[in-house]
C-alpha positions in Angstrom: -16.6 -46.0 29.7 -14.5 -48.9 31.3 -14.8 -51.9 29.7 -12.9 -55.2 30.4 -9.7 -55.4 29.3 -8.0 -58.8 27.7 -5.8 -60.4 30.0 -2.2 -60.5 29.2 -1.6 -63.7 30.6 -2.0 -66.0 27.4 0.2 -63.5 25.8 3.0 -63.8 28.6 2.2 -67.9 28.4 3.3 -67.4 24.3 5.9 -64.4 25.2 7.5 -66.8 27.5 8.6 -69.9 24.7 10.9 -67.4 22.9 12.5 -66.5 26.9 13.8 -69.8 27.2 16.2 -69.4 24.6 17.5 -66.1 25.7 19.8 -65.7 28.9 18.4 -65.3 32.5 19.1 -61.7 33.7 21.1 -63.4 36.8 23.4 -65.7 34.7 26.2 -65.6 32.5 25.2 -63.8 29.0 28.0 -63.8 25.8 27.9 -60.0 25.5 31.9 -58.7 25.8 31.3 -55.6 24.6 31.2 -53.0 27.1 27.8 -51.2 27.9 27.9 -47.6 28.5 27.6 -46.8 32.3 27.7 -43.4 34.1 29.7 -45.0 36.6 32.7 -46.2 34.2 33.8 -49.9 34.1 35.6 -50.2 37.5 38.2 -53.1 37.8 39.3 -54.9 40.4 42.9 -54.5 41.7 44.7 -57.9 40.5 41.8 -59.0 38.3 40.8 -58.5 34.9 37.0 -58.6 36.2 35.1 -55.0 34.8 31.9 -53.8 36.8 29.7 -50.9 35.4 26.8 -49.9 37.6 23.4 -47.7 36.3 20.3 -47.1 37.5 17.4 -49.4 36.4 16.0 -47.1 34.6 18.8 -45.1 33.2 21.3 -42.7 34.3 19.3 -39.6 34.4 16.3 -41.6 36.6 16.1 -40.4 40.0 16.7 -42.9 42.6 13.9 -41.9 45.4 12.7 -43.4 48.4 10.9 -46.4 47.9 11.7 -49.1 45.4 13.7 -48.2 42.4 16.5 -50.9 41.0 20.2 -51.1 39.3 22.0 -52.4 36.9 24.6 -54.2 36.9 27.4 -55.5 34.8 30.2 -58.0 35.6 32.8 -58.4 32.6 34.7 -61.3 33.3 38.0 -61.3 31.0 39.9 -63.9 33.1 40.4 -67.4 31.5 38.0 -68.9 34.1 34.7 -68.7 35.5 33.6 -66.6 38.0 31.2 -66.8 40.9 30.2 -64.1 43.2 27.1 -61.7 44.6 26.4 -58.5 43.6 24.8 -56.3 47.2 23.0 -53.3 46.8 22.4 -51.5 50.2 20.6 -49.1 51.3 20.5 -47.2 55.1 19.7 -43.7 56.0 23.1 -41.7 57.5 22.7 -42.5 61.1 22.4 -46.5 60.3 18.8 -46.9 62.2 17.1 -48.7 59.2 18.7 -50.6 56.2 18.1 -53.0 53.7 20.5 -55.1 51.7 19.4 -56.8 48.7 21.6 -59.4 47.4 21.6 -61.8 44.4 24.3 -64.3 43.4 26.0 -64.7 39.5 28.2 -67.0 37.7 30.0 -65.8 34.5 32.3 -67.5 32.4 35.5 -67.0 31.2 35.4 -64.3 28.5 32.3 -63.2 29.2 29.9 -61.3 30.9 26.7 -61.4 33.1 24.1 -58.3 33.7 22.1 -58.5 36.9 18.8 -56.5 38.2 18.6 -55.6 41.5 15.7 -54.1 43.4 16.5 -51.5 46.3 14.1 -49.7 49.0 15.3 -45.9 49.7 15.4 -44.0 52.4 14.7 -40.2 52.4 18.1 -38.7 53.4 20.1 -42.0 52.8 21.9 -43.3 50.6 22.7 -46.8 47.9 25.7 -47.9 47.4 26.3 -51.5 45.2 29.2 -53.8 45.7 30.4 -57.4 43.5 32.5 -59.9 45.2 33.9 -62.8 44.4 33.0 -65.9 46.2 36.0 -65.6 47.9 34.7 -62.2 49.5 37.1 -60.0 47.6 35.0 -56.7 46.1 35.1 -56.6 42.5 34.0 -52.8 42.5 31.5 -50.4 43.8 28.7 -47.7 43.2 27.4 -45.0 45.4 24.4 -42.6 44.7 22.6 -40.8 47.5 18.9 -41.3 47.2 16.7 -37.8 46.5 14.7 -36.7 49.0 12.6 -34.7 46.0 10.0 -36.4 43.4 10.4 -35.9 40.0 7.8 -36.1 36.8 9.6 -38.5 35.0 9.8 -39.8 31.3 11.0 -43.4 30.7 11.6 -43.0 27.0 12.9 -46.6 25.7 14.7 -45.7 22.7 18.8 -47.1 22.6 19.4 -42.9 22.0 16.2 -40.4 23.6 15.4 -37.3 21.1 12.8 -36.6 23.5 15.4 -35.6 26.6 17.5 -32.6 24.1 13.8 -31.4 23.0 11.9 -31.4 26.1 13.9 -32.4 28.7 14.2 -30.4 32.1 11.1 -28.5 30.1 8.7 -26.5 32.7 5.9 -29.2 33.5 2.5 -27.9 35.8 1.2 -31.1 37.5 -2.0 -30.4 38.7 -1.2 -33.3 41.9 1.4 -31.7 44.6 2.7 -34.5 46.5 6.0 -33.3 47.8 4.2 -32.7 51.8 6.9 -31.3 53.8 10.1 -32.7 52.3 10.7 -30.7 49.0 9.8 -27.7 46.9 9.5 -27.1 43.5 11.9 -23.9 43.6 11.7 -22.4 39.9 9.1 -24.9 39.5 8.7 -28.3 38.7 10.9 -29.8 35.6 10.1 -32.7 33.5 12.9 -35.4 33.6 13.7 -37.9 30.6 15.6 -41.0 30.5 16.4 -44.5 28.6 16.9 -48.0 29.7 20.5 -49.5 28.9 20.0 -51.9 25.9 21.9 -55.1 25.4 24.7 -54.8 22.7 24.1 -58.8 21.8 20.0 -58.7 21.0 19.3 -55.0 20.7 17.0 -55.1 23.5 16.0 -53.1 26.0 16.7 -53.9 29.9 13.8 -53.2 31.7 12.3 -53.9 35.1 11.4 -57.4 35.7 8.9 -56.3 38.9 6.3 -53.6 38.4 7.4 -51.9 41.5 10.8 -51.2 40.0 8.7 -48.5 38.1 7.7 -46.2 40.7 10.3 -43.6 39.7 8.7 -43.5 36.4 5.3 -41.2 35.5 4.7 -43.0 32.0 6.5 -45.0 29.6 7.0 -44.2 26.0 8.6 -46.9 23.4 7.5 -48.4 19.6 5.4 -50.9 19.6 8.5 -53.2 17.6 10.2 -53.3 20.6 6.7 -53.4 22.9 5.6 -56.9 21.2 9.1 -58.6 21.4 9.9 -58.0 25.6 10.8 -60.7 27.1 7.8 -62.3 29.3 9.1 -61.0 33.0 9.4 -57.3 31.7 5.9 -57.8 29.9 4.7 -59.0 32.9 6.0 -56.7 34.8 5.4 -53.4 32.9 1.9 -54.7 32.4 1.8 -54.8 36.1 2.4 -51.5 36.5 -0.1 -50.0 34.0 -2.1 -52.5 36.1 -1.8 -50.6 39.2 -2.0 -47.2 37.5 0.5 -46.5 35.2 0.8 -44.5 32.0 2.2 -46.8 28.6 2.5 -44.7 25.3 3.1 -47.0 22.2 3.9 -44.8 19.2 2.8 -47.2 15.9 6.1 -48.1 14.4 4.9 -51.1 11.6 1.0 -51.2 10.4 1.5 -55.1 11.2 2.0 -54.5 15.3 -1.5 -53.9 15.9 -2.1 -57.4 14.8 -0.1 -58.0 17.9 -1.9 -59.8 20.9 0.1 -57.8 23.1 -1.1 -54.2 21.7 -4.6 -55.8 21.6 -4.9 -57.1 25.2 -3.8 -53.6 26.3 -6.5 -52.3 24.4 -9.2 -54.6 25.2 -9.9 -55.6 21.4 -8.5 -56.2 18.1 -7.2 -52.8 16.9 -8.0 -51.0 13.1 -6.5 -48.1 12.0 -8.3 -45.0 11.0 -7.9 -40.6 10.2 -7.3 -38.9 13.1 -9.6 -38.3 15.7 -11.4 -34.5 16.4 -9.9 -35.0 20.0 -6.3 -35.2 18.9 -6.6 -31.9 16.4 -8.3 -29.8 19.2 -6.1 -27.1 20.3 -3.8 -27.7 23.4 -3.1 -24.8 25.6 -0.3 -26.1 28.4 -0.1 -24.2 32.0 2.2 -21.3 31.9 5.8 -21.7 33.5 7.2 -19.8 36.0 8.9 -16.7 35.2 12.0 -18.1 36.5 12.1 -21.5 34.2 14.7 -22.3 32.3 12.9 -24.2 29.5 9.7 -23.6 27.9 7.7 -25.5 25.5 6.7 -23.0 22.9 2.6 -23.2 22.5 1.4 -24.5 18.5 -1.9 -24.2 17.3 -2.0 -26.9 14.8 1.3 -29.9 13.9 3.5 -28.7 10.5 2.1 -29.9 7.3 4.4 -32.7 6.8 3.2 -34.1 10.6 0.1 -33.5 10.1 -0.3 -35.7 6.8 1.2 -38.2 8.8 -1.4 -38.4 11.7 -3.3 -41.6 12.4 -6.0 -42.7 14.4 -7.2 -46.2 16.5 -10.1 -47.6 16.8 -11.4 -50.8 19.0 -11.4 -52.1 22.5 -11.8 -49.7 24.8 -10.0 -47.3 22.6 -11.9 -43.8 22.6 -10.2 -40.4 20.9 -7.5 -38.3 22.9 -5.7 -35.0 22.4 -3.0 -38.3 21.9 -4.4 -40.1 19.4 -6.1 -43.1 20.6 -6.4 -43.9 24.5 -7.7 -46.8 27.1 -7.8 -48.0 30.6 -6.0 -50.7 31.4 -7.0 -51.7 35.0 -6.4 -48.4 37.4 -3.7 -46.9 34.5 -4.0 -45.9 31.0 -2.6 -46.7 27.6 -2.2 -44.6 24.5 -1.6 -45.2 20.8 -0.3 -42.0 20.1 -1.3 -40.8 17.0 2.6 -39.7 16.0 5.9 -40.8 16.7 7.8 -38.4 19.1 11.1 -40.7 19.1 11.8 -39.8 15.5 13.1 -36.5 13.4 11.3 -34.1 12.1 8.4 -34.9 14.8 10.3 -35.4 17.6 11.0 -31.3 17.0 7.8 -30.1 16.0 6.5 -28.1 19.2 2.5 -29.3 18.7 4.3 -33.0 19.5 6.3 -31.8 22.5 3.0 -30.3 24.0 1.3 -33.4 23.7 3.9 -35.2 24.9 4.5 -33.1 28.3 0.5 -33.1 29.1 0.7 -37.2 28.4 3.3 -36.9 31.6 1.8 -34.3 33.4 -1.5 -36.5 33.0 0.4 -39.7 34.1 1.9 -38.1 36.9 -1.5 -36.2 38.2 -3.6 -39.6 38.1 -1.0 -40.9 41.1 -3.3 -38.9 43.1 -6.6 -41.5 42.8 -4.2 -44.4 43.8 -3.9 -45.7 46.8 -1.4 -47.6 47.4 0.9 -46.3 44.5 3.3 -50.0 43.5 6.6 -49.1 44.6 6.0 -45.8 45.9 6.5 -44.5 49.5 4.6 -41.4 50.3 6.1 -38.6 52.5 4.1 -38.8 55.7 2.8 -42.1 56.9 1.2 -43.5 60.3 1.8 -47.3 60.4 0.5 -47.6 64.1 -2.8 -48.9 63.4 -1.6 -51.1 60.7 0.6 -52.8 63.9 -2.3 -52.6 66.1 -4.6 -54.6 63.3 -1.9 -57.0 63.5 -0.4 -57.6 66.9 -2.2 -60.2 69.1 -0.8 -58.4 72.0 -3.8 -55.7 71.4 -6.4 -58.5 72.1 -5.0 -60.5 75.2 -5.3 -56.4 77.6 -7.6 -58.7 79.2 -5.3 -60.3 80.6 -3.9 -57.1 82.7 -7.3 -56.6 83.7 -7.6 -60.0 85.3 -3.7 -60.6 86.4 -4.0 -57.3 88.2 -7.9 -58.7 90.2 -5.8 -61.7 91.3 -3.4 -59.8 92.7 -5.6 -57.5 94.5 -7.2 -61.2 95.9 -3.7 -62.5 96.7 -2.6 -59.3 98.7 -5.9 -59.8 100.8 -6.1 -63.4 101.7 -2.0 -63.7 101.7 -1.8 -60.6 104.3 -4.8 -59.9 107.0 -6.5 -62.9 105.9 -3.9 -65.4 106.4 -2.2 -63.6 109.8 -5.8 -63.3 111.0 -7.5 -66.8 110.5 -4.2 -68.2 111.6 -4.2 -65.9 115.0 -7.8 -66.9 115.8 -6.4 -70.5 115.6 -3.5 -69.7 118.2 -1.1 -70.4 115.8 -0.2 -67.2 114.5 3.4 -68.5 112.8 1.5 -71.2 110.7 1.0 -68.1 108.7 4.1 -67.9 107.8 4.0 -71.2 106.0 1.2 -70.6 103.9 3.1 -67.4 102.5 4.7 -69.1 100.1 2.4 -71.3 99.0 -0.1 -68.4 98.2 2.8 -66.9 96.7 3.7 -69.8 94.5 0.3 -69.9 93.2 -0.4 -66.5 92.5 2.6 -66.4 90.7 1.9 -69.5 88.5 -1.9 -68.1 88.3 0.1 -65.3 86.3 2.2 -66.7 84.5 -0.9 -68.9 83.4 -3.0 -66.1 82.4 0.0 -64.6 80.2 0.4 -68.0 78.3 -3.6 -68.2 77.9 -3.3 -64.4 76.3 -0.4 -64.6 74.5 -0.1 -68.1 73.3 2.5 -71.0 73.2 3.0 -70.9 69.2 3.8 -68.4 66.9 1.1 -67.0 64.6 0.6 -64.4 61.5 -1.9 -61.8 60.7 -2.6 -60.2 56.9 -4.4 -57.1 56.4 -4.4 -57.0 52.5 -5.8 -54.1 50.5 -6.3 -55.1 46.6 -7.0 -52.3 43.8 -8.7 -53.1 40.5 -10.5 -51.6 38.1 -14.0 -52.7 37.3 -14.4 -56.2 35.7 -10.9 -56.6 35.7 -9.5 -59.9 37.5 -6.3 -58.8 38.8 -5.4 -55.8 40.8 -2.5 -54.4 42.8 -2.0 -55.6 45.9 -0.4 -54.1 49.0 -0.4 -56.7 51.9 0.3 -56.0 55.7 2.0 -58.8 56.8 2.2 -59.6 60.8 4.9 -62.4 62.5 3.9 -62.8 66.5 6.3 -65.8 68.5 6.5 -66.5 71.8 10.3 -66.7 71.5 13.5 -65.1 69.6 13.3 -66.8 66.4 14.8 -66.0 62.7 12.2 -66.2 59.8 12.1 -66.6 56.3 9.6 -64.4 54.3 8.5 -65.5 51.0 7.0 -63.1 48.4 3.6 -64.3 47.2 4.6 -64.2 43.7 7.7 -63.9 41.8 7.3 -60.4 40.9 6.4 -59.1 44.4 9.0 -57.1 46.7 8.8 -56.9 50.4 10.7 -54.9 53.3 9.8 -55.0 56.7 7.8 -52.0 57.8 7.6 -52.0 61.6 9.7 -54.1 64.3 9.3 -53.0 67.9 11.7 -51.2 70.0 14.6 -51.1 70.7 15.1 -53.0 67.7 16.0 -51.4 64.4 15.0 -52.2 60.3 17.8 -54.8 59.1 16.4 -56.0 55.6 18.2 -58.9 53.6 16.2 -59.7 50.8 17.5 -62.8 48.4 17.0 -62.7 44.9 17.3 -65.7 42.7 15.3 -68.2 40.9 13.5 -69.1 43.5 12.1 -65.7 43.8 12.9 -63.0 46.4 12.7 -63.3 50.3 13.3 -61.7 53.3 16.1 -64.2 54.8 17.2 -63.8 58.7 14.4 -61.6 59.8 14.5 -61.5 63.8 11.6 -61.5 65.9 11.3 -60.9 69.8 9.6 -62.7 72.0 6.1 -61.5 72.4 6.7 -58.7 69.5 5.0 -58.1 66.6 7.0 -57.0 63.0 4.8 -56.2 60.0 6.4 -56.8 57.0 5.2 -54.5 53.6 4.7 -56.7 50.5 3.8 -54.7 46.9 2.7 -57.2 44.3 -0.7 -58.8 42.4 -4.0 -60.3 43.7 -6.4 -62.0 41.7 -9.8 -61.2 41.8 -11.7 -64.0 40.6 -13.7 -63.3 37.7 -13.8 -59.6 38.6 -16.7 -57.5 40.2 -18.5 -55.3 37.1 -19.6 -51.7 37.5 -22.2 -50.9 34.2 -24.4 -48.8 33.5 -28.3 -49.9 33.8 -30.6 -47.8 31.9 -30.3 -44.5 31.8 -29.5 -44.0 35.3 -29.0 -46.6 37.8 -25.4 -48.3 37.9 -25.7 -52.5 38.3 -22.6 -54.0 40.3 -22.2 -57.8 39.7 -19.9 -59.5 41.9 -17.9 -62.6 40.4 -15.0 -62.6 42.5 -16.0 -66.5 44.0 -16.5 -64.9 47.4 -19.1 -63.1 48.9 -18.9 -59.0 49.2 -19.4 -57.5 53.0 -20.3 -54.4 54.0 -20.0 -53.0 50.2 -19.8 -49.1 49.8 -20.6 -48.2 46.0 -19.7 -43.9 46.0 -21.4 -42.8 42.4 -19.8 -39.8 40.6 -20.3 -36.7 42.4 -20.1 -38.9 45.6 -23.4 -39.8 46.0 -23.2 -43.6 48.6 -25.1 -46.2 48.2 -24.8 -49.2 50.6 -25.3 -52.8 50.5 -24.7 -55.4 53.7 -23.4 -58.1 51.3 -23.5 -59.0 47.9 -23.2 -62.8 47.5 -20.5 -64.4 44.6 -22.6 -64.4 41.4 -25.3 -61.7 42.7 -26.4 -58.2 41.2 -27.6 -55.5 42.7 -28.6 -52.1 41.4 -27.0 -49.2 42.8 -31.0 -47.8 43.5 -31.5 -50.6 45.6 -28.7 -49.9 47.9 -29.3 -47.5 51.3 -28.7 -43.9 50.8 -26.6 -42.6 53.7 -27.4 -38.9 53.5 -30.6 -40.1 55.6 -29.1 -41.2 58.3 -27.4 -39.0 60.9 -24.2 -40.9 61.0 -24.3 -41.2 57.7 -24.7 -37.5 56.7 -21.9 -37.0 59.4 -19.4 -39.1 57.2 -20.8 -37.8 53.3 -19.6 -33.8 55.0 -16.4 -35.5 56.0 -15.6 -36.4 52.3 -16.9 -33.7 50.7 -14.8 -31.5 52.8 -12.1 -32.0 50.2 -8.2 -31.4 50.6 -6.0 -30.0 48.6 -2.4 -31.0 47.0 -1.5 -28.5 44.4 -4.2 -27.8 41.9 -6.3 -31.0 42.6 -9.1 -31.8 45.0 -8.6 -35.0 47.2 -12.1 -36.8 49.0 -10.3 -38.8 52.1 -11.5 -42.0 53.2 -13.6 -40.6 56.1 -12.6 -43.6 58.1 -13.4 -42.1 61.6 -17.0 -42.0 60.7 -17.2 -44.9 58.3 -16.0 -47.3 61.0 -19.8 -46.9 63.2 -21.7 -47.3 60.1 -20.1 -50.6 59.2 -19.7 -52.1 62.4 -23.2 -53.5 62.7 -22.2 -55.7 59.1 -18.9 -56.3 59.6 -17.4 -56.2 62.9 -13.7 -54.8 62.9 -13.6 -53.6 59.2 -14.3 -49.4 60.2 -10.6 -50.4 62.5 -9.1 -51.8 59.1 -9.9 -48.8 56.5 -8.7 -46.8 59.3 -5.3 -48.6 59.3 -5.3 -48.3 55.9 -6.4 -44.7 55.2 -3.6 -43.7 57.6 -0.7 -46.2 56.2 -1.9 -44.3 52.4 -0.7 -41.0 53.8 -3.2 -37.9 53.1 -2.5 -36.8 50.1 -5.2 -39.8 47.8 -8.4 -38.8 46.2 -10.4 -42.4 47.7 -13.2 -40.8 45.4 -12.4 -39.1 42.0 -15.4 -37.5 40.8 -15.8 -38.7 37.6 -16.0 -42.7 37.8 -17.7 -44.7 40.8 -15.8 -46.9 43.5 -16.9 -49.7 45.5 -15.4 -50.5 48.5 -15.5 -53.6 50.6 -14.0 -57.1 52.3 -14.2 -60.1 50.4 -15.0 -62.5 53.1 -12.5 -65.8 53.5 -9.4 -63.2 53.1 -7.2 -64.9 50.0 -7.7 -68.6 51.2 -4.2 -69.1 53.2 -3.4 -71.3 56.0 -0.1 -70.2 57.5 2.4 -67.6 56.4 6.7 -68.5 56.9 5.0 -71.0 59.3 3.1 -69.7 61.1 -0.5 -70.4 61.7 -2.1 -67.7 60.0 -5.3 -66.5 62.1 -6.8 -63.7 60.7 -6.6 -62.6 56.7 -8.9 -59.8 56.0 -9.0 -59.1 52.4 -10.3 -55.1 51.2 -11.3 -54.8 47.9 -11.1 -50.9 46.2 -12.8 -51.4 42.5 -12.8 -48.2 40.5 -14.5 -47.1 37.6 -16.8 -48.8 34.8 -16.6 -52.0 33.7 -17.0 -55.7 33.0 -19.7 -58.1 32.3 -22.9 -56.8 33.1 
């Protein structure tokens, strides 16, 4: 069962008074010694100035499309300060889309500064990361080409990974297959493991400071000693991406960390220690591998004796007993107290802990599948058409052609036989001639009239804005759809809604072509310089965080009716509650504050159209080993229409942005689906009148208040 997890943001309020006495990630730092970097400390010509470039997430994580991030380094060992920008950019080989992210530094004399950068891949393309001086002179540079194949990955934050000698490029069987097209597995599929760089001054970790800097990553492993003392960005933003359905594993290193609020708010509850749970000593039979892999996990009935006296089990929250050791949902992800400690010798070796560990990732990698809109992730196949059309104003003024094209049809008649013949039966038959232009002039200025009535004189902005949370919970992630409409060329600034958002622009119209800047500083990151035509439409992609009010609850009621409360200060429209074993019930609106039970709701399988849309779901796809329920947004679209006019149009945009390959409706837990009426309560957006902001809601499982 789902219950409500405690929010982390007291704990990031308390994380963030130690912060301020440790250096920003984008200024100067007093660490001199060098950091080990794949890439080598590259040097200037002329200047003693050192640059060493890694990805985010260590040297041995893939850099895929989407979002990913680097590291980087400046050594400054002149006898003054230094101030530059470090670029990372990003284009595909033919230069038809690419984004820049820059982010400026200052470092002092004898020292050195360590910058994060976030960059959006291409399929095909590839990164490449340059410093310069303010003076425009490069410092040094860094190339990777971005891999057009997804990997199961393992983020393992130890300063030196066991884990990557013992089960690294090990045979893993997800059971999820998202690869579409682009990709194979070959000898099959291989999991991947790789550590964070950690800072030679405090011994800590350098980790992503925006959850969608994660997407390369299936789960993340680390002790909970160096869990409760991140900084309050990376807490923030790993928590963010357990939030939106990561995997954490937190292997117990002290007795006195699950006193820690941290550990406890991931858990949902204060945490006690206890003997090991049945679930974790149940035997654990992995998939086989391949005849052709390289590297095999050898299968182990039972842990060694010396492990096994070791073994611990959790109890509290929303902690239940895993094949793991303790485990919880956390919003749409999981976390897990593992019950040993697979960073340190002898258990790092013993072959019951390296199956466990492999089926935490394969786990973590499989649950992608009943996500969305994965944070940072950018699915293979994708049709962003009626994501523009949800957005453009120019698909709501085609009146305007209808009516421009009748007064044209009325000015050919009365400015041709009309005109010659009244003027004729006058005797006057050249007076026509004078009138000509005068109907002219007005039929052209009627035109041009009707245009400016369809199209506008200002500029204005449209959001379509999908937010997934799990039940009771009062954040989710977020992926907005952000439209920018003027009636002229014009150069915009695109803030992020928060500071731990990331955003790209995802359609311009042609003949124009993708050309991202994004800004990083303090004051956040933005999309600077982004062009717009006259009378075009560009929808810009954000990932980040929405709140949910107080959260909308999904609890059992009895023995078998489910009770949804909604607390999310707004009222809930056309509200489609799918039970496990997809079974619909639906409600026209639940108000802010009501309950309804899920008996009470109308059952579709009596209605024609509704039966038409419950075969379209069940008729399940496949990817890999795993069943996926689609949207069914073709049908859904005529049953919600009477309650909510427009909203089938916007599941549809959003079931085909999502790609094919999500499960809308796992099985096993229920999800509610629907708008959340007075969108997120904004005005304007980069200044423009904002006009429409629909808000979708996707809450999954149980949960919450009742």
């Amino acid at each position: 069962m789902r219950l409500r997890a405690l929010s982390l943001v007291p704990i990031l309020a308390l994380v963030s008074l130690r912060a301020l006495a440790e250096p920003a990630p984008n200024t100067a730092a007093t660490s001199i010694e060098p950091l080990p970097a794949p890439s080598g400390p590259t040097a200037a010509p002329g200047r003693s100035v050192a640059l060493e470039v890694s990805p985010l997430l260590g040297s041995t994580s893939p850099t895929p499309a989407g979002w990913s991030g680097f590291l980087v380094r400046v050594q400054n060992n002149e006898a003054k300060p230094l101030r530059g920008e470090v670029e990372v950019l990003s284009r595909l080989h033919s230069n038809q889309q690419r984004f820049r992210a820059t982010a400026p530094f200052v470092v002092g004399a004898g020292t050195s500064v360590i910058v994060r950068l976030p960059t959006h891949g291409n399929v095909y393309g590839e990164t490449k990361v340059v410093a310069r001086d303010d003076a425009g002179n490069e410092l040094g540079t860094h190339t990777t080409a971005v891999t057009n194949v997804q990997e199961v990955f393992l983020l393992d934050v130890s300063e030196t990974s066991r884990l990557k000698g013992a089960i690294g490029d090990a045979s893993i069987s997800p059971l999820f297959s998202p690869w579409g097209g682009y990709g194979t597995y070959g000898s099959g599929p291989q999991i991947k493991v790789g550590s964070p760089r950690f800072d030679p001054a405090t011994g800590d970790p350098i980790l992503p400071d925006r959850a969608a800097l994660y997407a390369p990553a299936s789960a993340v492993l680390l002790r909970s000693d160096v869990l409760v003392k991140i900084g309050a960005a990376e807490l923030e933003a790993l928590s963010g991406y357990v939030l939106a359905g990561g995997t954490l594993a937190v292997a117990l290193a002290r007795p006195e960390d699950l006193r820690s609020p941290v550990l406890a708010a991931f858990a949902g509850g204060e945490i006690t220690q206890t003997s090991p749970h049945s679930e974790t000593l149940k035997e654990l039979v992995l998939p086989a591998a391949p005849s052709n892999a390289t590297k095999e996990i050898p299968f182990a009935e039972a842990p060694s004796e010396e492990i096994g006296k070791a073994l611990a089990g959790f109890s509290g929250g929303n902690l239940r007993g895993s094949r793991y050791g303790a485990s919880a949902t956390y919003g749409l992800g999981e976390v897990h107290l593992l019950a040993f400690d697979p960073t340190r010798k002898p258990t790092v070796d013993d072959p019951w802990v390296q199956g466990r560990v492999l089926d935490l990732t394969r786990r973590a990698f499989d649950r992608k599948s009943s996500v969305v809109y994965r944070q940072g992730g950018s699915p293979g196949t994708v049709d962003l058409d009626r994501v523009r059309q949800e957005l453009d104003p120019n698909e709501g003024s085609r009146w305007a052609i209808a009516v421009a094209a009748l007064l044209l049809i009325v000015y050919a008649v009365l400015a041709g036989p009309m005109n010659f013949t009244m003027n004729a039966n006058k005797g006057k038959p050249l007076r026509a001639l004078v009138w000509l232009p005068i109907l002219s002039a007005a039929a052209f200025l009627a035109v041009v009239l009707i245009g400016l009535v369809a199209k506008g004189l200002s500029g204005r902005s449209r959001h379509l804005t999908l937010v997934e949370a799990g039940a009771g919970m009062t954040k989710g992630t977020a992926r907005r759809w952000r439209g920018f409409f003027t009636p002229r060329s014009k150069d915009l600034t695109v803030r992020t809604s928060d500071g731990t958002s990331v955003v790209t622009t995802a359609v311009v119209a042609s003949p124009a072509t993708i050309d991202d800047h994004m800004l990083v500083d303090r004051d956040g990151a933005r999309l600077v310089d982004l062009a717009l035509l006259p009378w075009q439409t560009v929808v810009v992609r954000e990932d980040g965080f929405a709140d949910v009010g107080e959260g909308i609850s999904i609890v059992h009621e009895g023995e078998q009716d489910t009770a949804v409360t909604n607390r999310s200060g707004r009222d809930l429209r056309a509200a489609l509650l799918v039970l496990p074993g997809v079974t619909p019930r639906y409600f026209p609106m639940i108000k802010d504050g009501e309950k309804v039970l899920a008996s009470a709701g109308k059952d579709w399988k009596t209605s024609t159209q509704g039966a038409g849309w419950l075969r379209q779901v069940s008729g399940t796809r496949r990817a890999g080993s795993l069943d996926l329920h689609p949207l069914g947004s073709t049908h859904l679209r005529t049953l919600l229409e009477p309650d909510a006019p427009g909203l089938g149009e916007a599941w549809w945009a959003v079931e085909d942005s999502a790609g094919g390959l999500v499960d809308w409706f796992p099985e096993d837990v229920p999800v509610l689906l629907g708008q959340l009426d007075g969108g997120e309560g904004k005005t304007s957006d980069a200044g423009l009148k904002l006009e429409r902001d629909r808000l979708l809601v996707r809450i999954v499982g149980y949960g919450g208040r009742p």
